[in-house]
mmCIF file as Biopython writes it, N, C-alpha, C and O atoms, coordinates in Angstrom:
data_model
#
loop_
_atom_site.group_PDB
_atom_site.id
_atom_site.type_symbol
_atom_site.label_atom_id
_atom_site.label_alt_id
_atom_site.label_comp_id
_atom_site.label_asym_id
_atom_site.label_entity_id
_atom_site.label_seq_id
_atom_site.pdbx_PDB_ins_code
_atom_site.Cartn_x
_atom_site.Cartn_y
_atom_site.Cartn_z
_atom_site.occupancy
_atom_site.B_iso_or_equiv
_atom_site.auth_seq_id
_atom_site.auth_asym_id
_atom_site.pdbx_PDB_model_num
ATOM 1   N N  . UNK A ? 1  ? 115.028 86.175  153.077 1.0 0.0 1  A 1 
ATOM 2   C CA . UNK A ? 1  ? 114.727 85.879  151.697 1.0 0.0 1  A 1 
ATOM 3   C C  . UNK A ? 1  ? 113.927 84.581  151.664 1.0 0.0 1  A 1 
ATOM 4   O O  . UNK A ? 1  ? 114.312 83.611  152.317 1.0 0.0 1  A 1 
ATOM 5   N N  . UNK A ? 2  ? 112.753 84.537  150.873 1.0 0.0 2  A 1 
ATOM 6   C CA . UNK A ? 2  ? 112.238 83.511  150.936 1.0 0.0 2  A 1 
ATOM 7   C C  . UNK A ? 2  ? 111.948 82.982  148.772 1.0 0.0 2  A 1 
ATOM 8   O O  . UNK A ? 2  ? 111.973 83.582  147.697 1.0 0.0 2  A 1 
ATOM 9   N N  . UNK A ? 3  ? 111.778 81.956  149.126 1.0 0.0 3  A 1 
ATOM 10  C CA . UNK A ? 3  ? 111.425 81.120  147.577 1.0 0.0 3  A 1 
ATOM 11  C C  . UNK A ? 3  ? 110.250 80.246  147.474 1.0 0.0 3  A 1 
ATOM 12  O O  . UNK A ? 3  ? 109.929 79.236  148.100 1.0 0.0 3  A 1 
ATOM 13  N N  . UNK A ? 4  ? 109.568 81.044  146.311 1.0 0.0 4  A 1 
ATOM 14  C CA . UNK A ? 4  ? 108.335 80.288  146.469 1.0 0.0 4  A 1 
ATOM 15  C C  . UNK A ? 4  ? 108.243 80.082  144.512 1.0 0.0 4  A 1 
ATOM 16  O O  . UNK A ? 4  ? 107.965 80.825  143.570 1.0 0.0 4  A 1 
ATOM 17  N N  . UNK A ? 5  ? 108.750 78.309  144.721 1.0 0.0 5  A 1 
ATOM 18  C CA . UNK A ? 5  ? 109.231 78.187  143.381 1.0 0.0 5  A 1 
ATOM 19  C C  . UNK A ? 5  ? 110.519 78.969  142.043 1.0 0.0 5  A 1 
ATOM 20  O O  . UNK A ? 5  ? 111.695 78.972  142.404 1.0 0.0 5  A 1 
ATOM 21  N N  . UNK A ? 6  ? 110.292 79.378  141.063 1.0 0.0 6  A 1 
ATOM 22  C CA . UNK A ? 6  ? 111.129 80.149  140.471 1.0 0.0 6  A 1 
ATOM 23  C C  . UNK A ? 6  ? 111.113 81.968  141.381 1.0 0.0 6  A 1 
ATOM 24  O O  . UNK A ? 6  ? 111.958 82.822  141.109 1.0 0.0 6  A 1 
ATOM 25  N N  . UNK A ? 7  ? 110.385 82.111  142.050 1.0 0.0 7  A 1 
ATOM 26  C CA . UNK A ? 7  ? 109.579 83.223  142.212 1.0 0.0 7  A 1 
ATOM 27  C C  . UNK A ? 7  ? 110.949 83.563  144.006 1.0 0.0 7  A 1 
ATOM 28  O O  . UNK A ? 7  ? 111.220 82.697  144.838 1.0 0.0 7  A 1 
ATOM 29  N N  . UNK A ? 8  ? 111.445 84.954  144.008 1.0 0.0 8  A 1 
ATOM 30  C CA . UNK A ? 8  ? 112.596 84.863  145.511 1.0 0.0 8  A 1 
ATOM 31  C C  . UNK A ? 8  ? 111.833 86.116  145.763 1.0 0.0 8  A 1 
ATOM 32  O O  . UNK A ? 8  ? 111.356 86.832  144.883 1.0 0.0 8  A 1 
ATOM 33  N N  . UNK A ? 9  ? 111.754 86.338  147.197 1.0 0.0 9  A 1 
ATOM 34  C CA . UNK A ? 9  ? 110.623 87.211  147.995 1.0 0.0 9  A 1 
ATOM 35  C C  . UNK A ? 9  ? 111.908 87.798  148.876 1.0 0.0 9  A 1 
ATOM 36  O O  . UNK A ? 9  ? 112.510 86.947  149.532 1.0 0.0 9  A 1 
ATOM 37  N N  . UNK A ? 10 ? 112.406 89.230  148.959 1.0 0.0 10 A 1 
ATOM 38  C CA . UNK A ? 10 ? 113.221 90.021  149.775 1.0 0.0 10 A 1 
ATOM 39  C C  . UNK A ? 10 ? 112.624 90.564  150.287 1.0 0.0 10 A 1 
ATOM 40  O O  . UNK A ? 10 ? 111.463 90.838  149.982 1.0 0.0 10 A 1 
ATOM 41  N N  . UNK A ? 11 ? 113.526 91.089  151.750 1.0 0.0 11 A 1 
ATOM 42  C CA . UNK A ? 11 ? 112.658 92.383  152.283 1.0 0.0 11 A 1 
ATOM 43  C C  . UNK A ? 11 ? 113.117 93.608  151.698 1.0 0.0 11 A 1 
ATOM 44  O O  . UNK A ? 11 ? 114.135 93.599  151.006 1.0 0.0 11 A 1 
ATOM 45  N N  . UNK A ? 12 ? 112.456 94.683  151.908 1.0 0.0 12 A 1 
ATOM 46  C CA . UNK A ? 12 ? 113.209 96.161  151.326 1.0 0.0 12 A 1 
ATOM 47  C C  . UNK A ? 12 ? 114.259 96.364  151.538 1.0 0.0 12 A 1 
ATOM 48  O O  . UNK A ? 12 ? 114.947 96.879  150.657 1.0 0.0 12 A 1 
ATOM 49  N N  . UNK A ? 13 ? 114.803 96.047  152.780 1.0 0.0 13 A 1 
ATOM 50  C CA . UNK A ? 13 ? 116.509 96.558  153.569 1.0 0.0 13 A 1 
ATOM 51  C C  . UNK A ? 13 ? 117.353 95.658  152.395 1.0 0.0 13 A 1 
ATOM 52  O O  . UNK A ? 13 ? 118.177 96.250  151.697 1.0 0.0 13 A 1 
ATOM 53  N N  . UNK A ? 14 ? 117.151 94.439  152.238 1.0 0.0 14 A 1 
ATOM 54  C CA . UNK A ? 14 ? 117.971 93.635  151.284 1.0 0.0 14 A 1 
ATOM 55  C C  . UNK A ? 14 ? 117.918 94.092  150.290 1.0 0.0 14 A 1 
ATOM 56  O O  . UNK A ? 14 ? 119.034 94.368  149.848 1.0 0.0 14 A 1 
ATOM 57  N N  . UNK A ? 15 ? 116.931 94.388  149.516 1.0 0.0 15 A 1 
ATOM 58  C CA . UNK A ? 15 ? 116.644 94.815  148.038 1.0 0.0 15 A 1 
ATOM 59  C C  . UNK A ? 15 ? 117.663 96.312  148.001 1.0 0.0 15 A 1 
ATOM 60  O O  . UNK A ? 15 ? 118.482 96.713  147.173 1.0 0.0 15 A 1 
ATOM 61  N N  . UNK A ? 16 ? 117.394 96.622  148.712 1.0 0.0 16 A 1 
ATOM 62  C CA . UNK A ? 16 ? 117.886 98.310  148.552 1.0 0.0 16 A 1 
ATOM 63  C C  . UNK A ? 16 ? 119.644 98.200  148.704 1.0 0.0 16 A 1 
ATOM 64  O O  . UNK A ? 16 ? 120.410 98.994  148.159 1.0 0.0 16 A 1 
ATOM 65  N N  . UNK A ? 17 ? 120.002 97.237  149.418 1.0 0.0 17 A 1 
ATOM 66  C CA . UNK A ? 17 ? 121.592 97.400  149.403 1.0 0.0 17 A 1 
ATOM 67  C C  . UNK A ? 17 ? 121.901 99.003  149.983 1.0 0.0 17 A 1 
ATOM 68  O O  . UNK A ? 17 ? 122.692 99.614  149.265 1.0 0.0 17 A 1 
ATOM 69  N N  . UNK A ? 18 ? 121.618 99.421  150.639 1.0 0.0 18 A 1 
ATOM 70  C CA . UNK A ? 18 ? 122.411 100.713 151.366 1.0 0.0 18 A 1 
ATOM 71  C C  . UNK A ? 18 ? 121.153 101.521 152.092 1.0 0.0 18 A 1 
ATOM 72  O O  . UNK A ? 18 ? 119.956 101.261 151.977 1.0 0.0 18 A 1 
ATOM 73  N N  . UNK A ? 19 ? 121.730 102.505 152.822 1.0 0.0 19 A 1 
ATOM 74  C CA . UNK A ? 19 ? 120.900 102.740 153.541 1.0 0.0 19 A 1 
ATOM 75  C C  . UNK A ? 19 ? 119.918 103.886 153.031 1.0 0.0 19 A 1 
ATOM 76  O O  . UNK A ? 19 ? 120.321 104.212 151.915 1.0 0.0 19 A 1 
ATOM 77  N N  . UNK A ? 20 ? 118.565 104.786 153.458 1.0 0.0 20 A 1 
ATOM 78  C CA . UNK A ? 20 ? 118.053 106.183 152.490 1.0 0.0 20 A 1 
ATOM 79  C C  . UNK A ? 20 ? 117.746 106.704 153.568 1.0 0.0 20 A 1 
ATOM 80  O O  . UNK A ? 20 ? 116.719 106.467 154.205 1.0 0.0 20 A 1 
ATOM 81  N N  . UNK A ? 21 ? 118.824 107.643 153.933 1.0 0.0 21 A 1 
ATOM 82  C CA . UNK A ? 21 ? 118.338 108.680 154.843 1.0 0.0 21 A 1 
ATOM 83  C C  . UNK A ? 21 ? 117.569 109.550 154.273 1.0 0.0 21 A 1 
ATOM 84  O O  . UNK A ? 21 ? 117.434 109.578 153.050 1.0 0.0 21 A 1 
ATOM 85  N N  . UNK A ? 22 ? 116.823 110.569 155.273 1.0 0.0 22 A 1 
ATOM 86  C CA . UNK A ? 22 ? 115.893 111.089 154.892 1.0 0.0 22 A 1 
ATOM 87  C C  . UNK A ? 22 ? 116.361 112.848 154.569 1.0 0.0 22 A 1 
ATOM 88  O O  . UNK A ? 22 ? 115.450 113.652 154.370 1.0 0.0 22 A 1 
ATOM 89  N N  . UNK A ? 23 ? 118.082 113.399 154.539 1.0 0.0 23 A 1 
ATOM 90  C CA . UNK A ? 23 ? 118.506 114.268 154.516 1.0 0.0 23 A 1 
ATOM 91  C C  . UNK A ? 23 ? 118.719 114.784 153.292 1.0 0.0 23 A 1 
ATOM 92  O O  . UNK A ? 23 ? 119.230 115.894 153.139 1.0 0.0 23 A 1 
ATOM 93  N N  . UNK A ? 24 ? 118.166 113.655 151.851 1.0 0.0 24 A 1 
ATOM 94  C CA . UNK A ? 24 ? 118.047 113.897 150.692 1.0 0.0 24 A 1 
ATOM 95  C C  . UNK A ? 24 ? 116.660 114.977 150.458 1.0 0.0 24 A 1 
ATOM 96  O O  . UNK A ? 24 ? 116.664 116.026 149.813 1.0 0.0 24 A 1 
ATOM 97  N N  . UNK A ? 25 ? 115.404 114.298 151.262 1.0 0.0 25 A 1 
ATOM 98  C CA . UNK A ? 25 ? 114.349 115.117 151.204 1.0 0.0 25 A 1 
ATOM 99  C C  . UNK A ? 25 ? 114.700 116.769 151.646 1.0 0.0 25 A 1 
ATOM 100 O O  . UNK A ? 25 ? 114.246 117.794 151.136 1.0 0.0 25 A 1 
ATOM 101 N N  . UNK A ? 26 ? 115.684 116.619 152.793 1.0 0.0 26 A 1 
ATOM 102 C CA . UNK A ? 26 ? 116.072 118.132 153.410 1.0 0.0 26 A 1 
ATOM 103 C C  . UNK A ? 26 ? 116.637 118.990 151.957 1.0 0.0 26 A 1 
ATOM 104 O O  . UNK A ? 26 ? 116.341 120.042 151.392 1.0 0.0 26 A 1 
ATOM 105 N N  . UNK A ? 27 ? 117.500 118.003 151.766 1.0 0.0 27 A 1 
ATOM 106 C CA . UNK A ? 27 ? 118.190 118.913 150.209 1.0 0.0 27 A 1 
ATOM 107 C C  . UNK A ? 27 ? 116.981 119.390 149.219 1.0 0.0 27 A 1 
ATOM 108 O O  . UNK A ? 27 ? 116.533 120.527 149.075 1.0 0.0 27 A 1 
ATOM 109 N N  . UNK A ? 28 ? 116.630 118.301 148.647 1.0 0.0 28 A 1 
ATOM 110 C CA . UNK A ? 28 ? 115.597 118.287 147.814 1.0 0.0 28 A 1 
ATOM 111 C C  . UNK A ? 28 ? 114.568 120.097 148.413 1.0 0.0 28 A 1 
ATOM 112 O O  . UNK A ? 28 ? 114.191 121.091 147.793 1.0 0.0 28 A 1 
ATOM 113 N N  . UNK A ? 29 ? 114.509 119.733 149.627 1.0 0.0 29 A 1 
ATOM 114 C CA . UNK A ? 29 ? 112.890 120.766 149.701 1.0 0.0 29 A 1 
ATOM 115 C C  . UNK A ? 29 ? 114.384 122.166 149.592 1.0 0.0 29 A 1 
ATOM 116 O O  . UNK A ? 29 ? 114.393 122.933 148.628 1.0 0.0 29 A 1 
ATOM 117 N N  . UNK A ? 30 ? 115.385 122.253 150.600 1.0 0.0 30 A 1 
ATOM 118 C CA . UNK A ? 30 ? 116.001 123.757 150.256 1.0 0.0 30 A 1 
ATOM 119 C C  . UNK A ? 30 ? 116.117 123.930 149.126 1.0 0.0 30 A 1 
ATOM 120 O O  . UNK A ? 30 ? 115.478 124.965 148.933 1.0 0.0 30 A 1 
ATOM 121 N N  . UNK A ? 31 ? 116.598 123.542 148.010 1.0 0.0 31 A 1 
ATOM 122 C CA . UNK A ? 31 ? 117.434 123.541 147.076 1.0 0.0 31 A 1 
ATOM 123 C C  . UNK A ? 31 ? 115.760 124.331 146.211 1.0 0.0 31 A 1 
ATOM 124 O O  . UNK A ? 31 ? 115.706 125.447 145.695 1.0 0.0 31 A 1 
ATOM 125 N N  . UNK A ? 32 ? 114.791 123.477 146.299 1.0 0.0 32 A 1 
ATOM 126 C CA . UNK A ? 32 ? 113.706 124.286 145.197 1.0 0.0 32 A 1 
ATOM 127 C C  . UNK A ? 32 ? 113.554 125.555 146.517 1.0 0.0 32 A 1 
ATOM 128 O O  . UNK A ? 32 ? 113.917 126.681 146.177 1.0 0.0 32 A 1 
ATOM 129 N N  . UNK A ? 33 ? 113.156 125.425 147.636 1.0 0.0 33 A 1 
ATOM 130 C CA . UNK A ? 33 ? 113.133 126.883 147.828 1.0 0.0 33 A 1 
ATOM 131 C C  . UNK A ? 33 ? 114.246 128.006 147.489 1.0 0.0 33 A 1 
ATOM 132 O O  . UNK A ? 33 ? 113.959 129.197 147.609 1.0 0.0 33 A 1 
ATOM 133 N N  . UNK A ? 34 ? 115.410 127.626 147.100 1.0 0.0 34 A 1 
ATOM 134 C CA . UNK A ? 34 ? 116.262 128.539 147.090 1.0 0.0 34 A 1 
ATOM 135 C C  . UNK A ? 34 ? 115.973 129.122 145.413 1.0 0.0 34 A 1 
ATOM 136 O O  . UNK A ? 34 ? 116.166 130.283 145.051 1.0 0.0 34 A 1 
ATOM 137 N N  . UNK A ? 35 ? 115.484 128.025 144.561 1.0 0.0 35 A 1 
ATOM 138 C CA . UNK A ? 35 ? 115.390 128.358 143.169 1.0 0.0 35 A 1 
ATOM 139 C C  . UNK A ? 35 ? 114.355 129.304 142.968 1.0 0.0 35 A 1 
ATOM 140 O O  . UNK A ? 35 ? 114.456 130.241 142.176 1.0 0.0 35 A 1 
ATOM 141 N N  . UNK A ? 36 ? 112.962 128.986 143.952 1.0 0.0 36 A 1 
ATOM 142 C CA . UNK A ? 36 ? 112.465 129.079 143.697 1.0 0.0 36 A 1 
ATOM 143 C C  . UNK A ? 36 ? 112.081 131.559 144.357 1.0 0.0 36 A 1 
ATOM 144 O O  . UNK A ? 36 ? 111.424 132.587 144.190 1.0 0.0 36 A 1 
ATOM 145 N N  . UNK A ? 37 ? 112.809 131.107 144.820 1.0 0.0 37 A 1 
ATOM 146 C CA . UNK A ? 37 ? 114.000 132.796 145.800 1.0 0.0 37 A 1 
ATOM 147 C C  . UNK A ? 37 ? 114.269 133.357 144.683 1.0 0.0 37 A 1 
ATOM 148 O O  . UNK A ? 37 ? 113.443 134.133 144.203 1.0 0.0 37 A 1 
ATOM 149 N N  . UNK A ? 38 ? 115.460 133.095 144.035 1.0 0.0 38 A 1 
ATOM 150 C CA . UNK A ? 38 ? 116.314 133.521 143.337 1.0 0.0 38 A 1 
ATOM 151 C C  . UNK A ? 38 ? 115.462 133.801 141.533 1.0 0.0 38 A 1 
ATOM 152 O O  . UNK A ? 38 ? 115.586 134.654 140.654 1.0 0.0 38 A 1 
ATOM 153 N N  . UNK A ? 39 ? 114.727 132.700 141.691 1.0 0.0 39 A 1 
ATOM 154 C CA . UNK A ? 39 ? 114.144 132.723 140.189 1.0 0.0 39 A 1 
ATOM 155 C C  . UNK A ? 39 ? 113.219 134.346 140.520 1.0 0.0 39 A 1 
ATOM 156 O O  . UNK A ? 39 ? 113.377 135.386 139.880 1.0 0.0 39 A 1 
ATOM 157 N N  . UNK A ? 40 ? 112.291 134.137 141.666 1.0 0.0 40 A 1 
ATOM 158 C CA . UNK A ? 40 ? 111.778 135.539 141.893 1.0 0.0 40 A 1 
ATOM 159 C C  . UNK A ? 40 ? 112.145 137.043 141.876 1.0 0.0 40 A 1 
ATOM 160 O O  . UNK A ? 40 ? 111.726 138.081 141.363 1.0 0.0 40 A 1 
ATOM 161 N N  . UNK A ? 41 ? 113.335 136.553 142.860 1.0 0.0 41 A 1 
ATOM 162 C CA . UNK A ? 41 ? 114.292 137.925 142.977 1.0 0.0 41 A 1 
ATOM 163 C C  . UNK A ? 41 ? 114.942 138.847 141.418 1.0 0.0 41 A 1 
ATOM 164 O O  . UNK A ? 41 ? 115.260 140.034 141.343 1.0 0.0 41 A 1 
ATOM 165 N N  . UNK A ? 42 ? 114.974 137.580 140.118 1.0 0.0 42 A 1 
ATOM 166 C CA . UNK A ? 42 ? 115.197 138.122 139.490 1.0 0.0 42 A 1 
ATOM 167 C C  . UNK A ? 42 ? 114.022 138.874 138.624 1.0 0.0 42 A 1 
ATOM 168 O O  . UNK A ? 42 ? 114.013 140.061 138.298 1.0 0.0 42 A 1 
ATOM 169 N N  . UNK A ? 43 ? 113.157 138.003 138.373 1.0 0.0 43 A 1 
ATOM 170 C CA . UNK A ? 43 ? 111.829 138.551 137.735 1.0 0.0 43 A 1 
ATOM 171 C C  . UNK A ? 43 ? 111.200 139.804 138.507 1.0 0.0 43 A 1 
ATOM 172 O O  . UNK A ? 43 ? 110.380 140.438 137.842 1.0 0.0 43 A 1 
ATOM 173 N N  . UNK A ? 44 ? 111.449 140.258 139.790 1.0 0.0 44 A 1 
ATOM 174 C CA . UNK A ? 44 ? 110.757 141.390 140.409 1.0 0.0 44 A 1 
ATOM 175 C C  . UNK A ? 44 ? 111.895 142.309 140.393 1.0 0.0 44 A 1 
ATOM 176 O O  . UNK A ? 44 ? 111.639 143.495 140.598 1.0 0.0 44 A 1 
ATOM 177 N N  . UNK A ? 45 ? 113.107 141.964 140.186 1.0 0.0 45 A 1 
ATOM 178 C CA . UNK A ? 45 ? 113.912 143.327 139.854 1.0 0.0 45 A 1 
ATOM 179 C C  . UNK A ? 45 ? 114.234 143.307 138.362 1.0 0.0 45 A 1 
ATOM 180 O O  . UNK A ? 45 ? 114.872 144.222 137.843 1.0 0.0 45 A 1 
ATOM 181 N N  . UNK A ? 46 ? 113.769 142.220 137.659 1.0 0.0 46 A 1 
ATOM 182 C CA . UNK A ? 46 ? 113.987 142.960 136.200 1.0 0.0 46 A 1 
ATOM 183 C C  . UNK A ? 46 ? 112.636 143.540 135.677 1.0 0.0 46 A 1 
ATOM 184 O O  . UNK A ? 46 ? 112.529 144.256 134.681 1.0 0.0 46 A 1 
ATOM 185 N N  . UNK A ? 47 ? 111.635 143.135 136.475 1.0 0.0 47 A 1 
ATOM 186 C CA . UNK A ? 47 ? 110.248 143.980 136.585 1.0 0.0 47 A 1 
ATOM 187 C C  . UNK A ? 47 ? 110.137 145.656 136.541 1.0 0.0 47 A 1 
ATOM 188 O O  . UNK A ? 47 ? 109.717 146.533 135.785 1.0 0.0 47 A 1 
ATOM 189 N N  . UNK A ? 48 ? 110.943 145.492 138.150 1.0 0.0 48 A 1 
ATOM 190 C CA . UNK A ? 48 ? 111.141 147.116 138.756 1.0 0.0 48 A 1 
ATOM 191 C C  . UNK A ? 48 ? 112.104 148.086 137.701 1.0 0.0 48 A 1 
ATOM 192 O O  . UNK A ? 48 ? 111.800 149.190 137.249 1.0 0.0 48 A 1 
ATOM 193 N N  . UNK A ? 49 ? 113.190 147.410 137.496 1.0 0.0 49 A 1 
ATOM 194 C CA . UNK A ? 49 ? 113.855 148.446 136.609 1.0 0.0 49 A 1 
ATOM 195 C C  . UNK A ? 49 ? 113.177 148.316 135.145 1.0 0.0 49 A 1 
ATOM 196 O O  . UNK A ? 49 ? 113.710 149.113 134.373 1.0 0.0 49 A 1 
ATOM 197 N N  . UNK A ? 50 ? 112.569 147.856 134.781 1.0 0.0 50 A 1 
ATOM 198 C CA . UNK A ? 50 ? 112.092 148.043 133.310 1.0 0.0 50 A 1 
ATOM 199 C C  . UNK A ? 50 ? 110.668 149.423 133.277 1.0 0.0 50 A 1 
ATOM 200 O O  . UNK A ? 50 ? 110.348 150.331 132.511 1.0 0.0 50 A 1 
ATOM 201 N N  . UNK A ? 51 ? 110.261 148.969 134.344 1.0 0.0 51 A 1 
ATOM 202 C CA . UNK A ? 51 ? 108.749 150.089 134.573 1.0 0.0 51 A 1 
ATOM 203 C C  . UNK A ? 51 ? 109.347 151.663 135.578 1.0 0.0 51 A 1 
ATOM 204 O O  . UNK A ? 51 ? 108.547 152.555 135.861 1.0 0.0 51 A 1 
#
């Protein structure tokens, strides 16, 4: 940490207080592919049985 006048300069690791693994991004990307599955699966079978 540094001070330059009223003005305090952190590094990121300090600022952040905890750690950011990167297994949020893993969630993040399955989670829309799975929506993005399921949102389909329904629109092409409520497609098929309507026609």
């Amino acid at each position: 940490m540094e001070r330059h006048g009223d003005e305090v300069h952190v590094e990121t690791d300090e600022a952040r207080g905890g750690a950011t693994p990167h297994i949020v991004r893993w969630v993040l990307g399955i989670s829309l592919i799975l929506a993005i599955v399921l949102l389909s699966m329904t629109w092409i079978t409520g497609a098929l049985s309507f026609g």
